[in-house]
Each structure stands twice: as structure tokens, then as C-alpha cells.
C-alpha positions in Angstrom: 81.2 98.8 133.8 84.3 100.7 133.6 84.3 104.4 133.9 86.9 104.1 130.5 84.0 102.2 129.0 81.5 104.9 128.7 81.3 105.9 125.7 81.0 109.8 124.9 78.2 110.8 122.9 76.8 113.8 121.7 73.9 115.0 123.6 71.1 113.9 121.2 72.4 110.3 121.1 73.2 111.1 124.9 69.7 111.4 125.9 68.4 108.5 123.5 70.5 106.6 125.2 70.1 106.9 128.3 66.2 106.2 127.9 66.3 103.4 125.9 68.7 101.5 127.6 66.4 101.7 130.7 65.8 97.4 129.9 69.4 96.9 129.6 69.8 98.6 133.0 66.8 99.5 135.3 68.9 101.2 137.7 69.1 103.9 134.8 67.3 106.7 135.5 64.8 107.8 132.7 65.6 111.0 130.9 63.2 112.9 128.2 64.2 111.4 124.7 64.8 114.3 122.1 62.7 113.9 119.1 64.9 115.2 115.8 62.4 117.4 115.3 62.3 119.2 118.2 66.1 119.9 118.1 65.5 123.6 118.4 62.9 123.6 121.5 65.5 121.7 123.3 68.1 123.8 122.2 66.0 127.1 123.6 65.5 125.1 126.7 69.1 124.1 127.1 69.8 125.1 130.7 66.6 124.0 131.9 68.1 120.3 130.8 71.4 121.2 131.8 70.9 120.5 135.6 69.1 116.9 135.0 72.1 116.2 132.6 75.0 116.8 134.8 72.8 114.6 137.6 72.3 111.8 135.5 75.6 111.7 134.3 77.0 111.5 137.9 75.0 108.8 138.4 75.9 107.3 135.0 79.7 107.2 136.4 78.4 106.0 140.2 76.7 103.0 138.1 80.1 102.0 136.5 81.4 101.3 139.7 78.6 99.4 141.2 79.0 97.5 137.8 75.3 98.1 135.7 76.5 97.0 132.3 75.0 98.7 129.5 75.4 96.9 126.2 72.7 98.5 124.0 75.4 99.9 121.3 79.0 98.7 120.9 81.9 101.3 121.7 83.5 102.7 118.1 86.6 104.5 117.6 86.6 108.1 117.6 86.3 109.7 115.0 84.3 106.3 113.4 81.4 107.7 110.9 79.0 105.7 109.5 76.1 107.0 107.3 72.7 105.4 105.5 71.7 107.1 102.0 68.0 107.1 101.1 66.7 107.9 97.3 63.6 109.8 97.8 61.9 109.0 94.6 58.9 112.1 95.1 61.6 114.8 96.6 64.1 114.2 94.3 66.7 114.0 97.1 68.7 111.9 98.8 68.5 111.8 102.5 71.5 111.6 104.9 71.1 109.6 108.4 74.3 109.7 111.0 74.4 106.4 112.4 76.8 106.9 115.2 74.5 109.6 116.3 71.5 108.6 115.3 70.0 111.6 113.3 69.4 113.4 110.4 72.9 114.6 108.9 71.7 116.6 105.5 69.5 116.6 102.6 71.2 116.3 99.1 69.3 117.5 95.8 70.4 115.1 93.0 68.3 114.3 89.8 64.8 113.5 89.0 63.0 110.5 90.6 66.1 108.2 91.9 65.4 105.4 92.2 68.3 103.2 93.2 71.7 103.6 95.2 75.1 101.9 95.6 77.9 101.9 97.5 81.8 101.6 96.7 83.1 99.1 98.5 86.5 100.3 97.9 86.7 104.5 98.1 84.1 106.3 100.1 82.0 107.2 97.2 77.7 106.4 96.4 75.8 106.3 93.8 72.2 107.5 93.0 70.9 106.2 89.8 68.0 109.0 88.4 65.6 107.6 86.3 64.0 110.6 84.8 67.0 112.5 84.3 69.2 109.5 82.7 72.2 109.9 85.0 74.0 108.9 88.1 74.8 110.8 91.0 78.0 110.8 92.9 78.4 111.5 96.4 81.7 111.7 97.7 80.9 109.9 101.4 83.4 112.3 103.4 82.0 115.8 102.8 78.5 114.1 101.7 78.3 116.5 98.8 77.6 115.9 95.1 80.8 116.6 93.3 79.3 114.7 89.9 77.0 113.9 87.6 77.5 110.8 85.1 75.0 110.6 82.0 73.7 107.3 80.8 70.6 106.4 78.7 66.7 106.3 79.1 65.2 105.6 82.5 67.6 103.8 84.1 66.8 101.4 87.2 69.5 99.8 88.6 72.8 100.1 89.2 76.0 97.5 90.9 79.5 98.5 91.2 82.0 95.8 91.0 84.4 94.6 93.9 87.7 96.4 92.5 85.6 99.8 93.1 86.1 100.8 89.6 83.5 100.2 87.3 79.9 100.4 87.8 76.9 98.8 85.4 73.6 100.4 84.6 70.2 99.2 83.7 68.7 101.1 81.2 64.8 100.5 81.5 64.1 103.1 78.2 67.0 102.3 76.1 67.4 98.2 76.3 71.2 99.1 77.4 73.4 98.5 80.5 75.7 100.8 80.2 79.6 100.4 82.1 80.8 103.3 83.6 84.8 103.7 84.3 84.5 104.9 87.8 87.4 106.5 87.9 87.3 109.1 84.9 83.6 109.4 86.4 82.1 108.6 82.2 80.4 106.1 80.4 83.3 103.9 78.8 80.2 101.2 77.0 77.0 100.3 76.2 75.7 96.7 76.1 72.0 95.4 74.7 69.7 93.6 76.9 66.1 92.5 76.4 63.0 94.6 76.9 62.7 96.7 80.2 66.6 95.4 82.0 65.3 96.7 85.5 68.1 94.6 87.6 71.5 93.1 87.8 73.7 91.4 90.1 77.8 91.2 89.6 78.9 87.4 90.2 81.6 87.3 92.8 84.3 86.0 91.2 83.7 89.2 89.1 83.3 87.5 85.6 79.6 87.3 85.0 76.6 90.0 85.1 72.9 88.8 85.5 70.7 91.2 84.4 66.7 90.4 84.6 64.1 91.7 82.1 60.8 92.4 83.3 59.0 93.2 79.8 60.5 90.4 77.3 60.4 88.3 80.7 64.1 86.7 79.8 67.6 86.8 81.7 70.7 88.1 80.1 73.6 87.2 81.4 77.2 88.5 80.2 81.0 88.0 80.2 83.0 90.9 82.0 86.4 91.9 80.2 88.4 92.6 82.9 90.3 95.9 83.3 93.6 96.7 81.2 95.7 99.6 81.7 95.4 102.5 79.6 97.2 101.8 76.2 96.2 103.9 73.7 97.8 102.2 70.7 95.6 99.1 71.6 92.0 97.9 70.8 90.2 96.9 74.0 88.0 93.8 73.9 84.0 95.4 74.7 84.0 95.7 78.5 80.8 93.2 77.9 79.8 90.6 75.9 76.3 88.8 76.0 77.6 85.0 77.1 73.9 83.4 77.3 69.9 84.7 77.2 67.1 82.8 78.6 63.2 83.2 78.0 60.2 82.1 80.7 60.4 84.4 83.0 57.6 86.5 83.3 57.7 89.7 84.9 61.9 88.9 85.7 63.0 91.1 88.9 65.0 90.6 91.9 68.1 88.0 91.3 70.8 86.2 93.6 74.2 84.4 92.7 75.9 82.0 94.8 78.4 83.1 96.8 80.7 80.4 94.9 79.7 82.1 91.3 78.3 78.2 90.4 73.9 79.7 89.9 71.7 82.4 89.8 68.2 82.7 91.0 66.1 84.8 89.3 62.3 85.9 90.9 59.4 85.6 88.0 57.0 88.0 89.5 54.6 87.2 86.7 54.9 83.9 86.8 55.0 82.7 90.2 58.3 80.8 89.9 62.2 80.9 90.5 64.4 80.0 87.9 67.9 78.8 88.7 70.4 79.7 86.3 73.9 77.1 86.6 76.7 79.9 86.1 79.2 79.1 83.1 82.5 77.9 85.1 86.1 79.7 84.3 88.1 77.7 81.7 90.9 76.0 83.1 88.9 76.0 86.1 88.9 72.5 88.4 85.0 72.2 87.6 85.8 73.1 84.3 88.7 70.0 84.0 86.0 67.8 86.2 83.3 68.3 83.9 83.7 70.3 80.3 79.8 71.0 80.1 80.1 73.4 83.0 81.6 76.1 81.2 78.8 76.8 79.3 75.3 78.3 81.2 72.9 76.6 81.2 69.2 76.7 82.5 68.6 74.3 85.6 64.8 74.3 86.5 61.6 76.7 87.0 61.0 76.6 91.0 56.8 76.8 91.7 56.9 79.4 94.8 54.5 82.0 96.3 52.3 84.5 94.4 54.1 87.4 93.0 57.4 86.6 93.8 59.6 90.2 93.9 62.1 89.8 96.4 65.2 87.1 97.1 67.1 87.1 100.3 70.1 84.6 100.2 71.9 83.3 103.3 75.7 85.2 103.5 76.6 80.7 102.8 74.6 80.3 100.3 72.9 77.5 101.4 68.9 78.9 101.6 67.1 81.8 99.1 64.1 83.1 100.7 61.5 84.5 98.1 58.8 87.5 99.4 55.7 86.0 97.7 54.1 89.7 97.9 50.3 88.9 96.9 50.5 85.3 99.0 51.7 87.1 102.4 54.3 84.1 102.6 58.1 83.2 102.2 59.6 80.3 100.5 62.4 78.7 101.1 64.8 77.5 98.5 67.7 74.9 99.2 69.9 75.6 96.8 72.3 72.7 97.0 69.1 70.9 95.5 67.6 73.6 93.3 64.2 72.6 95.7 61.5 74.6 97.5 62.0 73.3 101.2 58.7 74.8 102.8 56.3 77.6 102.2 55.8 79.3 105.3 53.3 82.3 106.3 54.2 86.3 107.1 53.0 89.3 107.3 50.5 91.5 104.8 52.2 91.9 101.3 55.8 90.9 102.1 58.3 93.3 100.3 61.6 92.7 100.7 63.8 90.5 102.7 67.2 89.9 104.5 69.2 87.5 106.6 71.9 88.6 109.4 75.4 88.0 108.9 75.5 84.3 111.2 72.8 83.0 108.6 70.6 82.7 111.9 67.7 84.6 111.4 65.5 86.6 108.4 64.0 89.7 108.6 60.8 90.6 106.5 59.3 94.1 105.7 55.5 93.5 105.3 54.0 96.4 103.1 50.4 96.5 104.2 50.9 95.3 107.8 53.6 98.3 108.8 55.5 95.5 110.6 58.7 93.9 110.1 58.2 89.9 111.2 61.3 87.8 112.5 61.9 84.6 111.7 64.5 82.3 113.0 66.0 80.3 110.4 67.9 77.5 112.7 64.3 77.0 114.4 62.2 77.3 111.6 59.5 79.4 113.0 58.1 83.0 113.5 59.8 84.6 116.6 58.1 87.9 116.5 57.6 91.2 115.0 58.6 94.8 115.1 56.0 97.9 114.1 57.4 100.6 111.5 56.0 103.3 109.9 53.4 103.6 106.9 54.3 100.4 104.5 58.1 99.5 105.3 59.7 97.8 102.0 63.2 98.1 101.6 65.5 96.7 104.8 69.6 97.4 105.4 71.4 96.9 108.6 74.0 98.7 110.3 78.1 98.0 109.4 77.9 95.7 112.8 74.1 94.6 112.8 73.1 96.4 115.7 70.6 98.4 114.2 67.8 97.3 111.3 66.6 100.3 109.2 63.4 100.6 107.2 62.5 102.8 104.6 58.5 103.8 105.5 57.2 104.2 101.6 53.7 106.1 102.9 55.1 107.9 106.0 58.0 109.2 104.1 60.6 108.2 107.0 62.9 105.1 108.0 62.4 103.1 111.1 65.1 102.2 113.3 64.9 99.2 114.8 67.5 98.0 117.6 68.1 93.8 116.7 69.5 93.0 120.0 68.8 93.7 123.7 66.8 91.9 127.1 63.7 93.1 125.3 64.3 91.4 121.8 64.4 93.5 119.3 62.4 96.6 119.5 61.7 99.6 117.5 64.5 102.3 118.4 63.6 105.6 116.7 61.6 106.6 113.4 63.6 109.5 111.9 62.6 112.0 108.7 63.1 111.3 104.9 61.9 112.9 101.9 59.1 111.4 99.8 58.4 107.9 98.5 61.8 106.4 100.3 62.4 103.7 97.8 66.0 102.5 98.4 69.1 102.2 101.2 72.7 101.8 101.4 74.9 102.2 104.1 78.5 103.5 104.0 81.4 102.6 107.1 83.6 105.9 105.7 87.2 104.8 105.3 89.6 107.1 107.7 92.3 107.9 104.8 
């Protein structure tokens, strides 16, 4: 390796890394890895270290001359920052993780229970939706401070920001409402009805259509989204939604998916043990549209028998494959969506939870509630390929900006697991650090250098 390859880290990374890469490289010597918690101790018995620092560094810069290649991380720029947001539903806080450097960065005190979190994908900005207090929190991403506090209605849920960066919809479990926040101005600009209980909703990606599933009057709603005018204040504004299509039978309605093309949506029926698929109203004018005029209206496609309790769906980045966590059946099926078809049913760990699939559509990762274990499962192979231990009842799963690193949001233990997805060893549990309590969601925000 050479010496201008080394990357410079700070010393708690430093010594993480240079145990933990001792698969990568045996010649490594093995130095005491630093627990988070025991920053200060360390920091008390700093010179002691000192000596077996400066040794092992030497002999860090002998190896990258004799060539030992160590490829646990990849090199970033300086200056790079990358963070992961927890909600902590029972602290009432939202906990801060460095990424580059692989600890706890701050605490932040935002509203009562949150519940849910999203990032903009356009200005470094994230959002904490807090149910008991009716409002969203906004944490500017470069000084990771709350600098506002946006009300909505009753017990909201959910919340997805659309691609532009500038508005942001709601889920009002309490009220029957989505509301539409202008981003920008930081304030509620509209309110929308929904069924009973809206407790999720997914953007389309073409940026026309919002699916938003109702868990108590088990239905869909799914809506038209005005796009953006400039401020004119002489005009009359069309409503920033309007409700395009609703569609009963589907008990217990949760977790939903849309094809990366914007053509369905898959909804999980937790109640009901099914998947409905949802065919996506095409744009006017559009060449599916000219091909075939009934495809701009939506219209329901079929009720998909999976698993018991479906809650989760994890879609392929192609779209090709949904994978549904069947929560009380411990197993995973497999929807081809071409054919709106349940491929295979296949089983995994204790109470599956939640589920997602790495950016090469090679391989899905599974957080098992009841089993503290993540399972892996290769998609191109069709078969379990092992299994990574986690705290107390891992549920939801995000990676890193460049998929090196798996995190895990420990529900019981209060903490998120760290799990590294590549090295000679397979993947292997990296580090558990601190939380608050009842982690229930996870984002994580690359910070745009201005």
C-alpha cells in the first residue's frame, strides 16, 4: 500500500481500525479497541497509549512498503462528513452517529415521541416527524442543530420529501390529513383528506403521484401532485393535492413501494396477509398513454397471497423483485413484479422486521426482531448466505452513502449495530454504539460541501 494511501484518522477510528482490520491484514498488530464509552478513561490514560501508538504507526508505514493492503474502509476526501439520524421514540431525542469516525456526534432534544425521519435530498436539511407533539423537526445537517419547528395536525406518522427538496408530505394518523409543507418558508401551505389512520406514503418518481396507505379503514389513497408555481400573488393556485383514485381490501394497509418507472404500487396488508398491486395512472400525452388510453387512469391489478403479517417491502433499486417481511411466519416472499406473481416463499429469521437490498440488486438483508440477528440472503443465488448478531430486537436497517457499513437500530437495547458488509471474513459485526430509547427509525445524510 502506498504510504499517500493511508488514510489519517482520528484516534478513536485510528484504533478501531487498526484492530479490526487484523483479517484484512494479519501482519497488523492488534491494538486495544476504544469503546465510546470509555472515551474519558482513555483520555486519562493518554500517554500510557501514546508509546504503543507511535509504534504501531511506524509499523503501519513499514507495512505500506512491504505492500499489506488494507481495504476495510474506502479513502474519503477531507473534510467528507457523513452522519446517521436516529428518532428515539422513549427519549424524545434524536441521536447523532459520525460515520467517518465512527461515533457518537451529539444528542438533539426535538418533540415528543418521533417517530419517523427524512432526509433532503437536495440541501443538507432532516426531518423528524413528532407524533405527540403534532410537528416536524428540522435539523439543519451542517451545525446538526434544530433551527425549526413546523406544526401539522394530530399524531402524525410519516413523512417523504419530494425530489426537488422543496416540499414535504405528512401523514396525519389523528386528523385523516396529509398535510404539504412548502419547505422552503418552513410552514404548512395544505391539507389533503385521507382514510382512517394514513400511517404511510411513498412519492412516485416521476414526482406526480402520492400513495398513502390506511391502516384503520384498510384502503389506499392515492393523489395527483400540482407541481410548483412561482409565487404570484394575484393568482389562484390549483390545491397542491388532489385525491386521483381510493381503493378498499386492504386490511391493516402499511409499508408501500412504487416502481422505479412510476407504472405500480405495492402495498403490504398486514391484516390480511396479502399484497396488493396498484397499476399507477400514466401521464397524458404520455407514449403508454398514446399506446393504450386506459392506462391513464389507476386502477387495481390483483391481491398477492404472501406470508403472515406482512409489514415490510423491500424493492430491488431495478425494480424487478419486492421482498415482503412476513413478521408472524419468520419468512420472506418474493414478488416478480413484471408478473404481479409471488416467485417463492422462502424461510428467515424470528419475527422478520424490516428489509433492504444493496445498491447491485445482489443481495437482501433482513433484521429479525426476536432472533437479534440480521440474516443475508443472496438474491442472484437464491439462498441464505449467513447471518450477523445485533443488539436487543434489530428492526429498522440503512446503509452507509457507499455501502460499506449496515446499521441497525437495536429497539430493546436502545443502540444501533454497525455491521461492516464487506471484508475476508464476510460481513461481520463492526461496533454497537449508544442511542436513546426505543430507536425506531434511520436516515443517513452525505453533507453537501457548499
Amino acid at each position: 500500500m502506498e504510504r499517500s494511501k493511508i488514510p489519517t484518522l482520528a484516534p478513536e477510528r485510528w484504533a478501531h481500525e487498526a484492530t479490526a482490520s487484523y483479517d484484512d491484514c494479519p501482519c497488523l498488530p492488534l491494538l486495544p479497541v476504544t469503546p465510546h464509552h470509555r472515551v474519558r478513561s482513555v483520555l486519562t490514560h493518554r500517554f500510557a497509549l501514546l508509546p504503543r501508538l507511535l509504534a504501531a504507526s511506524s509499523f503501519l508505514l513499514l507495512l505500506a512498503t512491504l505492500g499489506c493492503h488494507r481495504n476495510r474502509f474506502p479513502e474519503v476526501p477531507v473534510g467528507y462528513r457523513e452522519f446517521a439520524y436516529i428518532s428515539n421514540g422513549k427519549s424524545n431525542t434524536v441521536t447523532v452517529l459520525d460515520l467517518v469516525y465512527l461515533r457518537q456526534d451529539r444528542t438533539l432534544q426535538v418533540g415528543t415521541q418521533p417517530s419517523a425521519l427524512a432526509v433532503n435530498p437536495v440541501r443538507n436539511e432532516v426531518y423528524v416527524v413528532n407524533t405527540l407533539s403534532g410537528s416536524v423537526s428540522v435539523i439543519n445537517a451542517d451545525s446538526n442543530r434544530v433551527v425549526a419547528t413546523i406544526p401539522v395536525h394530530r399524531l402524525p406518522r410519516a413523512i417523504a420529501v419530494d425530489a426537488t427538496g422543496n416540499r414535504a408530505y405528512v401523514a396525519n394518523s389523528g386528523s385523516n390529513t396529509v398535510s404539504i409543507l412548502d419547505l422552503d418558508r418552513r410552514r404548512e401551505i395544505g391539507v389533503a383528506g385521507t382514510g382512517e389512520q394514513p400511517g404511510f406514503l411513498r412519492i412516485s418518481p416521476d414526482g406526480r403521484t402520492l400513495v398513502v396507505t390506511n391502516g384503520l379503514s384498510s384502503s389506499v389513497s392515492v393523489f395527483d401532485i400540482a407541481p410548483a408555481e412561482p409565487q404570484n400573488p394575484t393568482a389562484h393556485p390549483a390545491p397542491p393535492l388532489h385525491l386521483r383514485a381510493a381503493f378498499p381490501n386492504c386490511p391493516g394497509a402499511t409499508d408501500a413501494v412504487i416502481l422505479p418507472d412510476s407504472s405500480k404500487a405495492f402495498i403490504a396488508c398486514s391484516d390480511g396477509h396479502q399484497v396488493m398491486a396498484i397499476g399507477l395512472a400514466a401521464a397524458p400525452g404520455s407514449w403508454d398513454a398514446k399506446q393504450n388510453p386506459s392506462l391513464t387512469a389507476d386502477r387495481m391489478l390483483t391481491l398477492l397471497d404472501v406470508g403472515t403479517t406482512p409489514i415490510h417491502l423491500a424493492m430491488k433499486p431495478d425494480g424487478g423483485e419486492v421482498f415482503v417481511s412476513n413478521f408472524d411466519s419468520d419468512s420472506v416472499s418474493e414478488i416478480e413484479t413484471p408478473m404481479n406473481e409471488v416467485g417463492t416463499t422462502f424461510p428467515i429469521g424470528s419475527k422478520p422486521a424490516y428489509g433492504i437490498v444493496s445498491r447491485d440488486n445482489s443481495t437482501l438483508w433482513v433484521s429479525n426482531f426476536a432472533a437479534d440477528s440480521i440474516s443475508i440472503y443472496s438474491i442472484d443465488d437464491g439462498r441464505l448466505v449467513g447471518s450477523v448478531h445485533t443488539g436487543a430486537a434489530p428492526e429498522v436497517l440503512a446503509f452507509s452513502a457507499d455501502e460499506h457499513l449496515l446499521l441497525a437500530t437495536d429497539a430493546h437495547s436502545g443502540d444501533v449495530a454497525v455491521i461492516r458488509t464487506q471484508g475476508n471474513q464476510g460481513p461481520t459485526l463492526f461496533t454497537i454504539l449508544p442511542a436513546g430509547g426505543s430507536p425506531n427509525d434511520i436516515v443517513v445524510k452525505a453533507i453537501k460541501q457548499r
